[in-house]
N, C-alpha and C positions, 0 to 999 in steps of 0.2 A: 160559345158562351156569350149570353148580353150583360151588357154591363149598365148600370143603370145609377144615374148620378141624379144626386139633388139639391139644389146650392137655394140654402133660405135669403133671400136681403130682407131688410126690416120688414116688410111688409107681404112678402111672396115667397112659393115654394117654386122651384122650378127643377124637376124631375127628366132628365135628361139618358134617355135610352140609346146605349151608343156600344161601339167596338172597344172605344176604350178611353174610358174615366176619369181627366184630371183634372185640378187648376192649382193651381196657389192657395184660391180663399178656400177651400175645404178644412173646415176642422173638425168633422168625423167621418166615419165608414159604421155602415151596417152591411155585412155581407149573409150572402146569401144564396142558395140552389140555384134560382129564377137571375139574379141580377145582385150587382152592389150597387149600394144605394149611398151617396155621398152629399153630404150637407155643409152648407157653413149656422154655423150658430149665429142665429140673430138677435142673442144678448149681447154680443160682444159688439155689435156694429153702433154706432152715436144716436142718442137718443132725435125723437123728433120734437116738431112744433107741438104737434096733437097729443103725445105720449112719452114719459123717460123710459119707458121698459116697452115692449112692444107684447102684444099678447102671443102667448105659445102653448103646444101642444104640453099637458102638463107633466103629462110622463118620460118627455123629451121625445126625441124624434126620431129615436126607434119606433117607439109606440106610434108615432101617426105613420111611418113608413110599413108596421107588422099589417097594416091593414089595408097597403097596395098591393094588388096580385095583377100586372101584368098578362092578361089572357095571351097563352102559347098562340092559339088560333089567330089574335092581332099579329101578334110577333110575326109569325110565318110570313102572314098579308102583307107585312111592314107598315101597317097602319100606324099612324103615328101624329102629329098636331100638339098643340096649344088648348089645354081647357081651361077658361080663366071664369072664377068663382068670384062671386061679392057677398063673401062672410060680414055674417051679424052675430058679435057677442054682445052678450048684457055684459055688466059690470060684477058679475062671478062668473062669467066665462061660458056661459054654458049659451051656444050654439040657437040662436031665433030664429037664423035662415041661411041657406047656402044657394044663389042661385044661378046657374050657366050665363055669362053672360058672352063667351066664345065657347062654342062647340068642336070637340077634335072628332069625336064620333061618340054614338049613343052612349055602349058601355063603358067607353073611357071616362065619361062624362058622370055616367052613374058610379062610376069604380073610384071617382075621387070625392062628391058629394057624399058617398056614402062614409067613408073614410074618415073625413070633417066630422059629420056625424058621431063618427064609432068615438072617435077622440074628444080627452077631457083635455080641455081649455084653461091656461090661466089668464085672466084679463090682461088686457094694458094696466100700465100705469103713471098716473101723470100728479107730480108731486107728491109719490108714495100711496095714493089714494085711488083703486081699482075704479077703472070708467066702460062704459058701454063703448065699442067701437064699433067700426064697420072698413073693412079692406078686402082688396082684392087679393086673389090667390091664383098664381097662374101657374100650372102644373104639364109642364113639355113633354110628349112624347119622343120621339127620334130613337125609330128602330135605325140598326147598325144596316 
């Protein structure tokens, strides 16, 4: 079984495919057939310069992990990498651009843009008042 972790900091997902799944900062689990998927919530962590509330998946983060799948075929390969994204929200959230700017492999690459995509957004927020942002998203492979 892969176990499959994903630890949010304010501004990153990082998706971590492994034998086996821990830390301290984890404050949820989504499990699953394919993998468990482990996050830390990135409301909880200090606001920033640019933002008090960081923008997030709006259905939480089940709903952006329901729509990672993991290809068995990579799995077997142990293909695995870093694909790190430089998401563009407007100021309601909704998603202008998502584009590779490290490559782990093709379809991991498409399997997390597209993801971003499938996902509804809430913006940042800075002094209560929704703003346009732009961050990076770095999302780890590491087969076991």
């Amino acid at each position: 079984m892969f176990r499959m972790k994903i630890i949010l900091p304010v501004m990153a997902i990082t998706l971590l495919l492994q034998s086996c799944a821990t830390t301290s900062r984890n404050t949820g689990v989504v499990r699953r057939t394919d993998a468990d998927y482990y996050y830390t919530d990135w409301h909880s962590l200090p606001s920033q310069k640019a933002f008090d509330v960081a923008a997030a998946p709006k259905e939480g983060m089940a709903a952006f992990i329901s729509h990672l799948r993991y290809p068995p075929g990579l799995r077997q390969q142990r293909v695995g990498g870093e694909v790190r994204v430089l998401v563009s929200l407007d100021s309601t959230g909704r998603v202008l651009e998502a584009r590779i700017v490290q490559s782990a492999h093709p379809i991991l690459d498409r399997m997390v843009v597209d993801a971003i995509y499938q996902s509804r957004w809430t913006p940042a927020l800075k002094n209560g008042v929704p703003i346009p942002l732009k961050f990076y998203l770095p999302v780890a492979f590491a087969p076991p």
